[in-house]
C-alpha positions as CSV (number, residue, x, y, z in Angstrom):
1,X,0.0,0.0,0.0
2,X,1.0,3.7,-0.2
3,X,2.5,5.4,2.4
4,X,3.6,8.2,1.0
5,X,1.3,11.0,-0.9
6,X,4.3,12.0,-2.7
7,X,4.4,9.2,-4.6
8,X,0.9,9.8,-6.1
9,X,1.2,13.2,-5.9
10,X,-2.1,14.3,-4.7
11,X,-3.2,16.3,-1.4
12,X,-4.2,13.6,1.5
13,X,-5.9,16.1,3.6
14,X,-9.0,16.0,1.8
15,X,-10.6,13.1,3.8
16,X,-14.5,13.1,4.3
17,X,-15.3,10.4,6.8
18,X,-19.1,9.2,7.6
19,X,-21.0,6.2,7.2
20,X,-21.7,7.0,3.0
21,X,-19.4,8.6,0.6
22,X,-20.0,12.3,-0.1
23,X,-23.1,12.8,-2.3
24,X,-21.2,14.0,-5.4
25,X,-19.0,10.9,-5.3
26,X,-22.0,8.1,-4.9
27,X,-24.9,7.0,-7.2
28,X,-28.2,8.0,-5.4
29,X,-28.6,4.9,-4.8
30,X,-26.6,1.5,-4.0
31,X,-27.2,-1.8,-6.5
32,X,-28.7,-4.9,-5.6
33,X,-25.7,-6.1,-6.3
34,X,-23.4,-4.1,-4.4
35,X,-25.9,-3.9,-1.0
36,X,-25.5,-8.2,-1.7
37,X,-21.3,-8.1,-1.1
38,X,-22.6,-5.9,1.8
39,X,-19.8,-3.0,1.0
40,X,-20.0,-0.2,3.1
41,X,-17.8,2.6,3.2
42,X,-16.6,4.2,5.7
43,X,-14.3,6.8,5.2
44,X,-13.5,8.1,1.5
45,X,-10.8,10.7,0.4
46,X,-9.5,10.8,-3.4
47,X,-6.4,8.8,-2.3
48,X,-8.1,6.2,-0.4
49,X,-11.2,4.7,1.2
50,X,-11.6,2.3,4.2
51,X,-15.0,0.0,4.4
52,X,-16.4,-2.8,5.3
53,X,-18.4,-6.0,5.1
54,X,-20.0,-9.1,6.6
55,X,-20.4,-12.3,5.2
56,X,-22.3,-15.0,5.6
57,X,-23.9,-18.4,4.7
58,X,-25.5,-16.4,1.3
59,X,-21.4,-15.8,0.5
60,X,-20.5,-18.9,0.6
61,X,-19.8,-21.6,-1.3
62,X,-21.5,-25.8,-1.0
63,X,-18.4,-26.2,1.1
64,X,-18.7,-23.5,3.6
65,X,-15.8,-20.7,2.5
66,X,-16.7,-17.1,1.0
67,X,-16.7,-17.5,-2.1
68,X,-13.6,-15.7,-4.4
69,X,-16.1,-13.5,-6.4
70,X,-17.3,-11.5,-4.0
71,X,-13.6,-10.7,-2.8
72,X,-13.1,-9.7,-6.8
73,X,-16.9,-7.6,-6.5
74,X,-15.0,-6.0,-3.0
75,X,-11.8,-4.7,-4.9
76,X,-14.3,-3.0,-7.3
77,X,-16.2,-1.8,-5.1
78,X,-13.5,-0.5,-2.9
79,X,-11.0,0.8,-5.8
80,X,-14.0,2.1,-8.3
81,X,-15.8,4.4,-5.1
82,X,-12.1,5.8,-4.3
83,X,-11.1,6.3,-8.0
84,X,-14.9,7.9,-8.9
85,X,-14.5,10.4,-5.5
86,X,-10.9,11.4,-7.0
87,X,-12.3,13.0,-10.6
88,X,-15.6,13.5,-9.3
89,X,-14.8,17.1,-9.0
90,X,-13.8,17.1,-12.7
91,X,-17.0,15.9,-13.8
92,X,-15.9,12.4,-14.8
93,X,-16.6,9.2,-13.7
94,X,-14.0,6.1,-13.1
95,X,-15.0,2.3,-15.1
96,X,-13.5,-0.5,-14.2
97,X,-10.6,-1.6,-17.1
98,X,-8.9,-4.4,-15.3
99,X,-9.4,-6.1,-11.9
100,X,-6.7,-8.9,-10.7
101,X,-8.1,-10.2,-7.3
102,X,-5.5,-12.9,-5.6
103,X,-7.2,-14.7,-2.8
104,X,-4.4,-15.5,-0.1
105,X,-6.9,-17.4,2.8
106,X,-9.8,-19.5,3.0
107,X,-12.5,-17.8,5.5
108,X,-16.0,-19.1,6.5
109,X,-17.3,-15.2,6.8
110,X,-17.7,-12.8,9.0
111,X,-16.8,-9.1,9.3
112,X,-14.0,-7.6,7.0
113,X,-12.4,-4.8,6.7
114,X,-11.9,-3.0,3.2
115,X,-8.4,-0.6,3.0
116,X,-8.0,1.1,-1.0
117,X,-5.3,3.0,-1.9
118,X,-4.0,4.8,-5.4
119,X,-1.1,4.0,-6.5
120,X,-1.3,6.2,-9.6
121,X,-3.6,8.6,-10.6
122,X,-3.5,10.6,-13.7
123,X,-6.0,12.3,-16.3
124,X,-6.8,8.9,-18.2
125,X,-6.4,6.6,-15.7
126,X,-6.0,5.1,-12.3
127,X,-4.4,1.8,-10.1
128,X,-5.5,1.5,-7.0
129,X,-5.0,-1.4,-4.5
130,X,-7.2,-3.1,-2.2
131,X,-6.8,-4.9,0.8
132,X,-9.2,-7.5,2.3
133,X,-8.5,-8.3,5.9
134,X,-10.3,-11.0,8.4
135,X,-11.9,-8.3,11.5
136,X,-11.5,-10.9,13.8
137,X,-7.8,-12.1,13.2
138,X,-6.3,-9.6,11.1
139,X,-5.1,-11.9,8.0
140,X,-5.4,-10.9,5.0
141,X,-7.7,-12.8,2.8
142,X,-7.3,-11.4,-0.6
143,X,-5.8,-8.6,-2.4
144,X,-6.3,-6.9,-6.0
145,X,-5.4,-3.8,-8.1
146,X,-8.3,-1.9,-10.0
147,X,-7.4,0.1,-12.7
148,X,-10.4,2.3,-13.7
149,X,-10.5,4.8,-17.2
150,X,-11.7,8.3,-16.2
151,X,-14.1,9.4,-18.6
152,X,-16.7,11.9,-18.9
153,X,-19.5,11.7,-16.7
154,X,-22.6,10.6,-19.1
155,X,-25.5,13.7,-19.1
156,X,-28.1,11.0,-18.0
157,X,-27.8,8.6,-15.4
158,X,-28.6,5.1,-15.9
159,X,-32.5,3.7,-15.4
C-alpha cells in the first residue's frame, strides 16, 4: 500500500469520513448487487477509502468458505468508489478496465475490513490497491489492483 502522498502526488488532507461517501461521489442509490457483497464505506478521500463487510452463509460456497467472487466484487467496489471520488470534482466518472483479485486465505465469513489506496492517478487513468482483511484475526484474505479509465460523466444517469 501507499504510504507516502508523494508518490501519487495528490493532497491527502481531503478526507470526508461518515458512514456514506459524499453525495457527489456516490450513485443516489446503491445496486442490488453491491448492498449483496454488503460493502460499506466508511471513510472516502480521493487517495483512499476504508469499508467494510459481513459475510455470511449467502457468500458462501456448498463447502462453507466465501466464495472468491465476491472478494473480486469487494476490490471493485472498494478501488472504483475511491477512484470515482478522485475526478468526481472534474465531472468524470471512473470504469473498471482491469481487476486482478488474488485470494491468499480461505474464510467461512464474518466481518472484514476493506483498506484502498491509489497507486497512480493521472487524467486517463488510475491503479489503486485493495486490501481484504479477516476483523477478527487480522489476515489478510485477498488482495487486488483496479485500474479504472476516467471518462466523462454521461449527461443521464442510468434507469
Amino acid at each position: 500500500m501507499v504510504d507516502s502522498p508523494r508518490r501519487i502526488g495528490v493532497n491527502r488532507r481531503r478526507m470526508h469520513t461518515g458512514q456514506n461517501p459524499p453525495p457527489e461521489a456516490a450513485p443516489t442509490k446503491v445496486s442490488r448487487f453491491v448492498a449483496g457483497t454488503g460493502f460499506a464505506i466508511d471513510a472516502v478521500s480521493v487517495t483512499s477509502l476504508r469499508a467494510h463487510a459481513y459475510h455470511g452463509s449467502d457468500h458462501q460456497t456448498e463447502w462453507g468458505t466465501v466464495r472468491g467472487g465476491v472478494y473480486a466484487s469487494l476490490v471493485e467496489c472498494a478501488g472504483g468508489a475511491g477512484a470515482g471520488r478522485a475526478v468526481a470534482d472534474r465531472g468524470q466518472i471512473a470504469v473498471g478496465v482491469r481487476n486482478g483479485t488474488d485470494f491468499l486465505r480461505v474464510s467461512s465469513g464474518g466481518h472484514v475490513d476493506i483498506a484502498a489506496e491509489a497507486l497512480f492517478q493521472g487524467r486517463g487513468q488510475q491503479l489503486w490497491d485493495v486490501v481484504i482483511t479477516q476483523s477478527e484475526t487480522e489476515e489478510v484474505l485477498a488482495r487486488g489492483q483496479l485500474r479504472p479509465q476516467n471518462i466523462p460523466r454521461p449527461s443521464t444517469p442510468p434507469p
